[in-house]
GUSEZA-832019 format. One line per 3 residues: number of its first residue (from 1); their letters; for each residue x negated, y, z negated of N, C-alpha, C, CB. Coordinates in pm, whole numbers, plus 50000, padded with zeros to 5 digits. Atoms other than C-alpha are relative to their C-alpha. Glycine has a CB too. Example, Ala and Ser with C-alpha at 12.3 -4.5 7.8 and 13.67 -1.06 7.14 Angstrom:
# residues 2
1 = as = 49911,49881,50000,48770,49550,49220,49910,50120,50000,50099,50003,49875 ~ 50082,49881,50006,48633,49894,49286,50077,50109,49927,49959,50046,50142
This chain:
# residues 179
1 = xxx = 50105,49963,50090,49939,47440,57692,50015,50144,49954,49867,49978,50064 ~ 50002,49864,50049,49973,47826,57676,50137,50009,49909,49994,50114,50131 ~ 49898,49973,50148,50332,47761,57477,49946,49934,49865,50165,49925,50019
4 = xxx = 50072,50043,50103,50147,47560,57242,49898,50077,49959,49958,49889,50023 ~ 50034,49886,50005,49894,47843,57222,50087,50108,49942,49970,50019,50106 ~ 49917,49875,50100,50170,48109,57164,50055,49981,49886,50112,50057,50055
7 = xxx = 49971,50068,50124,50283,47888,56904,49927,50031,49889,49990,49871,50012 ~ 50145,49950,50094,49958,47934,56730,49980,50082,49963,49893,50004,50029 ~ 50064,49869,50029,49888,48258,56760,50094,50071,49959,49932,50066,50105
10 = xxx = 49848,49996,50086,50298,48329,56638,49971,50016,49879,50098,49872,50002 ~ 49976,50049,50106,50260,48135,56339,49843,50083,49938,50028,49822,50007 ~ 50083,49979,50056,49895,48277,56279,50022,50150,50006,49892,49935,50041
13 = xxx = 49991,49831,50024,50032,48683,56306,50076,49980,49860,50105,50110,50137 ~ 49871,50030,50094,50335,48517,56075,49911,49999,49827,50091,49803,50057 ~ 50090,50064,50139,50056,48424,55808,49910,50126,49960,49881,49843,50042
16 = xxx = 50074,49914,50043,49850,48754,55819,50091,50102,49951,49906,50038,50091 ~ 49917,49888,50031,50138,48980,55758,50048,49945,49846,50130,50029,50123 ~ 49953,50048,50108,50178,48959,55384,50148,50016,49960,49926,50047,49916
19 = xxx = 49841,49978,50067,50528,48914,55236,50027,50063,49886,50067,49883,49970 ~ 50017,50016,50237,50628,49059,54908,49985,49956,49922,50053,50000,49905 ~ 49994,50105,50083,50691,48784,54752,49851,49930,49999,50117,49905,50047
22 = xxx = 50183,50031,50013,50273,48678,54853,49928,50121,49938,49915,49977,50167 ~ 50062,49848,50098,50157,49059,54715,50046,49982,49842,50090,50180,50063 ~ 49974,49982,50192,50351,49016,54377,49930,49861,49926,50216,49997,49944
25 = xxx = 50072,50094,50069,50202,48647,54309,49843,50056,50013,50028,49849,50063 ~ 50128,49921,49990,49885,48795,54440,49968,50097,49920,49987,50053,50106 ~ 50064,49879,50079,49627,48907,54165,49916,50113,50101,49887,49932,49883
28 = xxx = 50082,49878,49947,49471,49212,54258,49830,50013,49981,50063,50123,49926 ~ 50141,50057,50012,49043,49207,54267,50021,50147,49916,49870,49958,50153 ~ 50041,49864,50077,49065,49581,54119,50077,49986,49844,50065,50156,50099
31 = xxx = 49883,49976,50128,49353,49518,53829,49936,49851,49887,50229,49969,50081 ~ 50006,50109,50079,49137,49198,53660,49955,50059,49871,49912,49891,50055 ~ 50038,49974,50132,49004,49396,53362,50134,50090,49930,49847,50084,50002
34 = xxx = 49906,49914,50062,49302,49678,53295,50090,49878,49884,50108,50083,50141 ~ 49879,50043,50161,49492,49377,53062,49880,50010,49899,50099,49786,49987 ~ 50070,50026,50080,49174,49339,52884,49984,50188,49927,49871,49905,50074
37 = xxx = 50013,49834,50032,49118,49731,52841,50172,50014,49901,49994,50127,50202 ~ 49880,49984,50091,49515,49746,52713,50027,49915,49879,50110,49983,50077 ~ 49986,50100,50139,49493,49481,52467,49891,50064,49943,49982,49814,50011
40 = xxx = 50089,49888,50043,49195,49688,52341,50072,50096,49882,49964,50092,50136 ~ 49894,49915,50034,49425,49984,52289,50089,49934,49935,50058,50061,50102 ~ 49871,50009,50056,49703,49825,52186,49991,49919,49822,50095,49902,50126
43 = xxx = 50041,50060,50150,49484,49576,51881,49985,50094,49966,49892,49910,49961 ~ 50018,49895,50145,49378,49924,51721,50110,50050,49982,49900,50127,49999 ~ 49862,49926,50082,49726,50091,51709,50014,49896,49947,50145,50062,50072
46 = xxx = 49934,50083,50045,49828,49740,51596,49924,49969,49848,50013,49892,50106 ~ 50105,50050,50061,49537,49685,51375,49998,50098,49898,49878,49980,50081 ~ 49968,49853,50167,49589,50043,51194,50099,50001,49943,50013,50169,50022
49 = xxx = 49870,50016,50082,49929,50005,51127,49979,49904,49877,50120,49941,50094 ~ 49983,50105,50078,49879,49688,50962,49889,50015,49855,49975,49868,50099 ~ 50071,49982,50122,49601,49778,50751,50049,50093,49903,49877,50036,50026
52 = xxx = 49917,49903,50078,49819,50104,50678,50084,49927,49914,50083,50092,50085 ~ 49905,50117,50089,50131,49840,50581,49929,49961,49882,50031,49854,50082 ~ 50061,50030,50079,49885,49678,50379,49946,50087,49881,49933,49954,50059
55 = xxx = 50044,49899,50119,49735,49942,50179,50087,50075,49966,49895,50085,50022 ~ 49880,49908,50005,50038,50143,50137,50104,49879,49876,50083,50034,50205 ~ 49888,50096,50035,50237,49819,50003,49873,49981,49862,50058,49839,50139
58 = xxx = 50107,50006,50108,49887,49770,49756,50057,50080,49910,49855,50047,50036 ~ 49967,49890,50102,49979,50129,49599,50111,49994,49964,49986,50126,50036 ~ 49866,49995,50066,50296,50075,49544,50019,49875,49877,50118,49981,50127
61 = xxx = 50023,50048,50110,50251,49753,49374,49940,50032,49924,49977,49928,50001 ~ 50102,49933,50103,49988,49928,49169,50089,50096,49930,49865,50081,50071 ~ 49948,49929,50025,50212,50175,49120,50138,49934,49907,50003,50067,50115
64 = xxx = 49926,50062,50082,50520,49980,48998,49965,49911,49859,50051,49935,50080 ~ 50037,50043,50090,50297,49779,48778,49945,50078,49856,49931,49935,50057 ~ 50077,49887,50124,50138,50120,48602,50187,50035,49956,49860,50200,50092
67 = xxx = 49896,49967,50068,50568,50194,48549,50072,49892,49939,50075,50070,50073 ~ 49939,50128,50071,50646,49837,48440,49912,50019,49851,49963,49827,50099 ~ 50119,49990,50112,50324,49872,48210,50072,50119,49895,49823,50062,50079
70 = xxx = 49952,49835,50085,50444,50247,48069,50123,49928,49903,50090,50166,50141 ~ 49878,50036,50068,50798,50094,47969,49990,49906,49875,50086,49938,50099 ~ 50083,50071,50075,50627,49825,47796,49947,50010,49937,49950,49961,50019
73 = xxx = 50084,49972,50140,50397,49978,47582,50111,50116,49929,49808,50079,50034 ~ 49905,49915,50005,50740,50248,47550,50060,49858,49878,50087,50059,50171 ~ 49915,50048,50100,50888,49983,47372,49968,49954,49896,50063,49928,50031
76 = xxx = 50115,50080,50151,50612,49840,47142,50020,50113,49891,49773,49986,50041 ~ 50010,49915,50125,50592,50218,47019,50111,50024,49920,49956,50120,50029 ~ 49947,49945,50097,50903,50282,46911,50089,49920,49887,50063,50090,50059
79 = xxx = 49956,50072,50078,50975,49997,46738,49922,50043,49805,49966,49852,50083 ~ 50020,49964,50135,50973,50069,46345,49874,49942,49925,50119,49961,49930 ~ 50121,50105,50101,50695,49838,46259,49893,50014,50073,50026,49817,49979
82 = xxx = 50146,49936,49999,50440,50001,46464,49953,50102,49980,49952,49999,50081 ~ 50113,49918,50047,50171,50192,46306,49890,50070,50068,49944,49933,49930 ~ 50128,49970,49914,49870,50231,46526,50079,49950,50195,49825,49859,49918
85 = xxx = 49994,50011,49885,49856,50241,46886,49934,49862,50051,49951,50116,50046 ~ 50033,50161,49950,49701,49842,46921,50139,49915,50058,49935,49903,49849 ~ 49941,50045,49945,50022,49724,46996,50096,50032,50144,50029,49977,49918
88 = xxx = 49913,49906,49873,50151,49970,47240,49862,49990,50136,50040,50230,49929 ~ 50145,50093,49865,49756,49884,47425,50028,49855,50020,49799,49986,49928 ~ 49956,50154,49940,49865,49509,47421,50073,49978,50115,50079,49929,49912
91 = xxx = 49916,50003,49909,50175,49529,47589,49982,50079,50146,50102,50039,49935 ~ 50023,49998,49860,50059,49760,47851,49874,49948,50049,50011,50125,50044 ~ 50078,50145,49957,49727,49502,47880,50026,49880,50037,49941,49960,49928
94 = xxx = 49951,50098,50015,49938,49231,47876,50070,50042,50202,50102,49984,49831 ~ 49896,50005,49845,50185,49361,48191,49921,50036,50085,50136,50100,50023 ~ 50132,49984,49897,49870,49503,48367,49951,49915,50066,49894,50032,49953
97 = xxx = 50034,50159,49951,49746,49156,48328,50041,49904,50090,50015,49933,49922 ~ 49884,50093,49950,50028,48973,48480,50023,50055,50195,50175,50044,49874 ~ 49985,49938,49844,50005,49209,48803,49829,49992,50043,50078,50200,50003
100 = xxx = 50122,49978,49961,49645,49178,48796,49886,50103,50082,50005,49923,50038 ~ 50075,49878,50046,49499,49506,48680,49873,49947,49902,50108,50106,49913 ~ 50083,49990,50108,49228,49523,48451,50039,50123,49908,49859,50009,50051
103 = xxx = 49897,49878,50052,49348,49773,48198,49896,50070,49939,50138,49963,49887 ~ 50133,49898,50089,49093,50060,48012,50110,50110,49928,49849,50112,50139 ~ 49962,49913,50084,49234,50183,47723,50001,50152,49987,49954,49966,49925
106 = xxx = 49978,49880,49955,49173,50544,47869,50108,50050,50096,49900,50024,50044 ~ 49893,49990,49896,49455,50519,48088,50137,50044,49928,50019,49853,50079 ~ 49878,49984,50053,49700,50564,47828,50025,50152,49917,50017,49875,49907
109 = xxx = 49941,49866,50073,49869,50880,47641,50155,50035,49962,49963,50111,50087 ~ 49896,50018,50070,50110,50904,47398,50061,50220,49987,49936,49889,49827 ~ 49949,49814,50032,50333,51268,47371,50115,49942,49931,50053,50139,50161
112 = xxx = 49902,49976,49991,50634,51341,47202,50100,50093,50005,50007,49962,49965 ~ 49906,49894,49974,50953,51574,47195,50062,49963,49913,50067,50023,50121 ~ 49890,50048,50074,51236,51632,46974,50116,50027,50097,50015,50070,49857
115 = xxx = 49871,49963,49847,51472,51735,47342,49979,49903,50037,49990,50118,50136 ~ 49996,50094,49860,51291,51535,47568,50028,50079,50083,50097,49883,50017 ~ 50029,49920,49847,51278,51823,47826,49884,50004,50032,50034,50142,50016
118 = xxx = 50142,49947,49903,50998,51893,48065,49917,50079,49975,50017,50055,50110 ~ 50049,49865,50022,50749,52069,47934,49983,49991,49849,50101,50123,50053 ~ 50004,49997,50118,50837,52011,47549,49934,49899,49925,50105,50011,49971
121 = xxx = 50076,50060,50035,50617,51750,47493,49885,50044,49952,49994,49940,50066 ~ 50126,49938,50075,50326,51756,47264,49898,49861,49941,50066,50111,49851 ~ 50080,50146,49992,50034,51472,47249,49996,49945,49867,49841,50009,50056
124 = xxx = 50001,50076,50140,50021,51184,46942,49896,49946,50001,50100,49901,49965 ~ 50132,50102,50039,49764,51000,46803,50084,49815,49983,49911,50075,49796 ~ 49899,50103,50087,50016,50720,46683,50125,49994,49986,49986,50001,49887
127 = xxx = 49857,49922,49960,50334,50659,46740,50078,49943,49836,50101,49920,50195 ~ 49982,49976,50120,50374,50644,46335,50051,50164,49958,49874,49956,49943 ~ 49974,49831,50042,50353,51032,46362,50120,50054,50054,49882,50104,50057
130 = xxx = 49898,49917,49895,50636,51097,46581,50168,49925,49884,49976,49915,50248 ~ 49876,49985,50056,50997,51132,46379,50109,49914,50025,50037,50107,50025 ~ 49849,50067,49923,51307,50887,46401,50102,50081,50070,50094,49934,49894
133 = xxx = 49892,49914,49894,51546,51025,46672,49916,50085,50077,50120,50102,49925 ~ 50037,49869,49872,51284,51230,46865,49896,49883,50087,49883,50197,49922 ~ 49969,50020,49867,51185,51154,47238,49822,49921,49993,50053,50168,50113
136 = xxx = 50135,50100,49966,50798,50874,47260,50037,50002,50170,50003,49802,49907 ~ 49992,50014,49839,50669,50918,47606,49824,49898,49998,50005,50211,50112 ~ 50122,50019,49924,50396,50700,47729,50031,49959,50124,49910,49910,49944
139 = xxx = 50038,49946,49877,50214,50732,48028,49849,49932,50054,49996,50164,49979 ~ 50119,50093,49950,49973,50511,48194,49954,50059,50119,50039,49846,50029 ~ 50044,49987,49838,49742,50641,48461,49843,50073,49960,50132,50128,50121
142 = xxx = 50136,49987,49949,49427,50655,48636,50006,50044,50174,49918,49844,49971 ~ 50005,49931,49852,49252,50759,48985,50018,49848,50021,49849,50105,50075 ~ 50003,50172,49905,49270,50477,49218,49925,49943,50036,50044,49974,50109
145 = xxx = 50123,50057,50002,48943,50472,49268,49956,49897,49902,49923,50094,49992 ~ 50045,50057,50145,48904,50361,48901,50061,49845,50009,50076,50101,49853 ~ 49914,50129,50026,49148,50013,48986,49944,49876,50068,50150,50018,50053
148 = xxx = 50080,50109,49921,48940,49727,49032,50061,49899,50095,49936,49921,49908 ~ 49958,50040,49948,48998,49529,49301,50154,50020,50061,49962,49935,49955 ~ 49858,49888,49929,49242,49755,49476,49999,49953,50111,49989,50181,50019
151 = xxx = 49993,49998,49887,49290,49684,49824,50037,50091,50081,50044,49930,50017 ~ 49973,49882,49924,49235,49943,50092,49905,49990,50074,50011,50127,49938 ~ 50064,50076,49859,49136,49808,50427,50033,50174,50084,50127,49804,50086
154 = xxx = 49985,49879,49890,49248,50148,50617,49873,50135,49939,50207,50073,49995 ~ 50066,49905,50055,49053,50367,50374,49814,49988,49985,50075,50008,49870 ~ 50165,50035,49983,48731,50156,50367,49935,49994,50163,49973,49833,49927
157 = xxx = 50003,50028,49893,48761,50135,50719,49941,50129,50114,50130,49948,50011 ~ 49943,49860,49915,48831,50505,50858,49886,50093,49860,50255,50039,49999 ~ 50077,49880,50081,48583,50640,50527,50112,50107,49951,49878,50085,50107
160 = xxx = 49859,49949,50059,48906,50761,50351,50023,50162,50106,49982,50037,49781 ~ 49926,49885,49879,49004,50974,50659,50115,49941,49984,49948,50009,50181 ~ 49839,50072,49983,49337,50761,50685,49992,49939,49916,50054,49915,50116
163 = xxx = 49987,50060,50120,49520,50598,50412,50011,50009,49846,49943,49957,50011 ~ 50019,49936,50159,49514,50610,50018,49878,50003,49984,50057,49922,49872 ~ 50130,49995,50075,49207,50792,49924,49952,49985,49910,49961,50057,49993
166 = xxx = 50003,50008,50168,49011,50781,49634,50071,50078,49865,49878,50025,49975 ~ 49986,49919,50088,49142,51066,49453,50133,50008,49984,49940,50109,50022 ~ 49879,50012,50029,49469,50943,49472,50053,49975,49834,50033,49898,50088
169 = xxx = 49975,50027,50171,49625,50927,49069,50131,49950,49994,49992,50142,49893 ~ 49874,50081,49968,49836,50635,49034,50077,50064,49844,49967,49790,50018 ~ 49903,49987,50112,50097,50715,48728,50152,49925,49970,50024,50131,50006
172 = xxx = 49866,50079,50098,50370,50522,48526,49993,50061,49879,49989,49825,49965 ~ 49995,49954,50136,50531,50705,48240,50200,49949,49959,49945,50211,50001 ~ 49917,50037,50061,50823,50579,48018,50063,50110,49895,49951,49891,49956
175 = xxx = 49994,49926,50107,51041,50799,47770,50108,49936,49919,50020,50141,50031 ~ 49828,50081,50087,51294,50637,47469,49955,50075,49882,50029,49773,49962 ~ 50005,49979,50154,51387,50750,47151,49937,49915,49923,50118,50004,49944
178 = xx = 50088,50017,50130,51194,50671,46827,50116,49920,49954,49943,50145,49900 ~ 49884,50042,50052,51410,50401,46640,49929,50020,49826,50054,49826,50067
């Protein structure tokens, strides 16, 4: 009887002494909230980036569409058979459209040059007034505030602390010779 006893009381020291391999499957009673606390942390870095990505990738399409737009109404003007500035507002209404802008005829401005350097530009009413062989620039732009249905999840989010603020000024400008 007492080896059957030491048997027991063997196998029952054998069972209180934890192994490693029983500590590492073994959760811990103190460590049950720390994943919940790090996933916390880790959704807002994850969660800002992405809204950053997002709004960042917004302005740029906005942005490519105000220099697709510029080129576009660039080419209406200097075609010989326009007179007034209605067709040079179409075309950049039209490509605005297609990226889904709303377009306000205040966004636009016509200059020209007879270089085409920096600086030597001088504003038109019409791109009737501007000379065959010298330099039609238009130039499409507004604040960003002004672009309806803009998207800017980091900026509405953070109260334009982070992100594209309002007072950001998107711009697209085009320059070609007068034909």
């Amino acid at each position: 009887m007492n080896i059957a006893r030491e048997n027991i009381v063997k196998h029952k020291d054998e069972l209180s002494i934890p192994s490693p391999a029983r500590r590492i499957a073994r959760p811990s009673r103190f460590r049950s909230g720390t994943a919940v606390i790090e996933t916390v942390f880790a959704l807002q870095i994850l969660l800002f980036l992405t809204f950053g990505m997002v709004e960042f990738g917004q302005y740029m399409y906005i942005r490519h569409a105000f220099v697709s737009a510029a080129r576009d109404g660039c080419r209406a003007a200097i075609l010989p058979t326009t007179t007034t500035i209605t067709p040079v507002n179409n075309a950049v209404n039209n490509t605005l459209l297609l990226a889904g802008i709303t377009y306000n005829a205040n966004w636009i401005a016509l200059t020209q040059s007879t270089t085409g350097a920096v600086g030597s530009f001088t504003s038109v009413a019409n791109p009737n007034s501007v000379s065959t062989g010298n330099y039609i620039c238009v130039t499409v732009s507004t604040n960003y505030s002004q672009i309806p249905l803009a998207l800017r999840p980091l900026s509405s989010i953070t109260g334009n602390a982070f992100g594209i603020g309002t007072s950001k000024t998107v711009t697209g400008s085009a320059t070609m010779v007068m034909q």
